[in-house]
N, C-alpha and C positions, 0 to 999 in steps of 0.2 A: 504494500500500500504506500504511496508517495505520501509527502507529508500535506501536498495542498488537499488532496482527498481527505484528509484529517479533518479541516476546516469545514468540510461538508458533511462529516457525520452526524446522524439526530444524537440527542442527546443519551436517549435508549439505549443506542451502538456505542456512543462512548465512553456511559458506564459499564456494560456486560464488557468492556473490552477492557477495562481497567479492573476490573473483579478480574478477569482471565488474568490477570497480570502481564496484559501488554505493555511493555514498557513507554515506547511511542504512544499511545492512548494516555496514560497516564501525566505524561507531559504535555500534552494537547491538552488533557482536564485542566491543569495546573496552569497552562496559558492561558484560557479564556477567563479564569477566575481570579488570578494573582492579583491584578492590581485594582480589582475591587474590592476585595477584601481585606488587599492591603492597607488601602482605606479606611475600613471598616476598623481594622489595627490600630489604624495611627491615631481616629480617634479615638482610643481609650486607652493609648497605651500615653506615658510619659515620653517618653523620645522616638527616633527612627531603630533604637538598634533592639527595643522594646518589642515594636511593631513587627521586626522581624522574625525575633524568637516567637511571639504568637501567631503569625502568618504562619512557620514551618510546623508548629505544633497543630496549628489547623488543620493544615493540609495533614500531618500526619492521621491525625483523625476522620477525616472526610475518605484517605485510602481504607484504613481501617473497617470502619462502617458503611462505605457504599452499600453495600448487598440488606443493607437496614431499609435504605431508600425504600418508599415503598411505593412513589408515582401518585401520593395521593397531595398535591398542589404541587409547587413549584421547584424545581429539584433547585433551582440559586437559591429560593428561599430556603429550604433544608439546608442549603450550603452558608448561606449568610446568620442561622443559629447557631450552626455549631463552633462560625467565628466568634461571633460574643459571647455565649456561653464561656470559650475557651479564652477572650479575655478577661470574662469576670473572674476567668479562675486565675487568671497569673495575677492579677489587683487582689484577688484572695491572701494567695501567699504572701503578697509582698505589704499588704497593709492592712487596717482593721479601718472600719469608715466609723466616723464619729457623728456621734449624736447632736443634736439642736433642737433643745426642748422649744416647744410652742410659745413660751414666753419668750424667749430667746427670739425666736423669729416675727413673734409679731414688733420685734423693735428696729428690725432691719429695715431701712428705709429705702424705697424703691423708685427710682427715676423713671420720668417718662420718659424722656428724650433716649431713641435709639438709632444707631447710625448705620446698622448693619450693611445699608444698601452701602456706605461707601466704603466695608473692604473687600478687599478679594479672599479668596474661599481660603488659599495658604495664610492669610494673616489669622481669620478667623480660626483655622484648627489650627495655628499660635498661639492663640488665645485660650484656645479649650483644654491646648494641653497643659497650659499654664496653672490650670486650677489640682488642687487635691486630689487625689482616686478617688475617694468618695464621691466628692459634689461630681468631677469629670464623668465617672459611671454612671449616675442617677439621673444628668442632664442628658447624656447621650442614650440610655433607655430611656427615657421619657421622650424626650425632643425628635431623636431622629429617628430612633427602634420601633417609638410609639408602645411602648408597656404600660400599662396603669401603674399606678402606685401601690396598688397590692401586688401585682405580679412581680412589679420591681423589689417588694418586702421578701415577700416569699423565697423569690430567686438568691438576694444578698443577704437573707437571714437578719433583715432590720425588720422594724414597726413600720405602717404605714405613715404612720405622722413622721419617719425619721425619713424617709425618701419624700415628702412631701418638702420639710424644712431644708433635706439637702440641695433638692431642689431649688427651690427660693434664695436660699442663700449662693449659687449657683449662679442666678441668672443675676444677682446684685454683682458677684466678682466681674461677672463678665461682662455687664454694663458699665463698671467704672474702668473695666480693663477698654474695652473699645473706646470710651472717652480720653483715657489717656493716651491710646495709639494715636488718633485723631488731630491731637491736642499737639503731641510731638511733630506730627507727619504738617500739621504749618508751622511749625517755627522754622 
C-alpha cells in the first residue's frame, strides 16, 4: 500500500489496521491526530515539553485501546477523551487543586471589560497556561471540553462548588492577565 493511499483510508480500515498492528497505519492514525491533540495538551498542560509527555502517553493509550472503540459517535471524539482524561491524570500526579470557599469567591471582583477579540489564539493559550493546574483544568473542562461542574467534580474528585469557585477565580486571573498583555502591547 503506498503511503498516499493511506490518506484515503475510512476511518474503519484505519483502525482494524492498527489493531492488526500495521505499523504504517499506525503512523497514518498518529498523523491525522497529532497536532490536534497536541493542542488539546498544550492546553492543560504547563509548558510544551509537558504537552508532549501527555501527547505520547495519549497516543500510547489510544494504540492500547483501539479495539475498545466501539463506533458508537465519533471515533476523534473517543480520541479527544482519552486526551484529557490523560491530562487530568499527569495535573493529578503532579498537583492537588485547591479549594475556594464561597465566601472566598463571592469577594473576587469581576471586570466587565474583555479584550479577547484582540489576541491571537498563541497569546491566549499564554495566558491559560499561565494560571495554576487547578483553575487551568477546571476553565479548560468547562470553557472548551464543555463538562458541567458536576462532571468536572466527579472526574477531579473536588465538590461542585470547588470547580464552580475555581472556575471564577479562573476567569478573574485571566481577565486581569489579558488586561495587562494589552496594557504592555501599547506602550
Amino acid at each position: 500500500m503506498s503511503d498516499t493511499s493511506n490518506h484515503n483510508l475510512s476511518e474503519s480500515d484505519l483502525i482494524k489496521g492498527c489493531i492488526a498492528g500495521d505499523r504504517r497505519l499506525q503512523e497514518e492514525l498518529y498523523n491525522r491526530f497529532s497536532s490536534k491533540m497536541y493542542g488539546v495538551c498544550l492546553r492543560y498542560a504547563a509548558n510544551g515539553d509537558d504537552a508532549q509527555d501527555i501527547l505520547q502517553d495519549g497516543f500510547v493509550k489510544i494504540f492500547k485501546n483501539l479495539e475498545k472503540f466501539r463506533s458508537e459517535g465519533s471515533f476523534e471524539g473517543w480520541v479527544r477523551r482519552i486526551f484529557v482524561n490523560t491530562a487530568i491524570e499527569h495535573l493529578r500526579r503532579k498537583t492537588q487543586l485547591i479549594s475556594i470557599g464561597e465566601k472566598e469567591e463571592r469577594t473576587i471582583p469581576l471586570h466587565e471589560k474583555t479584550a479577547l477579540d484582540n489576541l491571537a489564539e498563541k497569546d491566549i493559550l499564554a495566558l491559560i497556561q499561565q494560571l495554576s493546574p487547578g483553575y487551568r483544568t477546571v476553565f479548560n473542562m468547562y470553557v472548551i471540553e464543555g463538562y458541567t461542574h458536576r462532571d468536572i467534580g466527579e472526574i477531579l474528585g473536588i465538590s461542585e462548588g470547588t470547580s464552580k469557585s475555581q472556575l471564577a477565580r479562573a476567569r478573574v486571573i485571566l481577565q486581569q492577565k489579558v488586561i495587562e498583555h494589552l496594557d504592555k502591547r501599547h506602550e
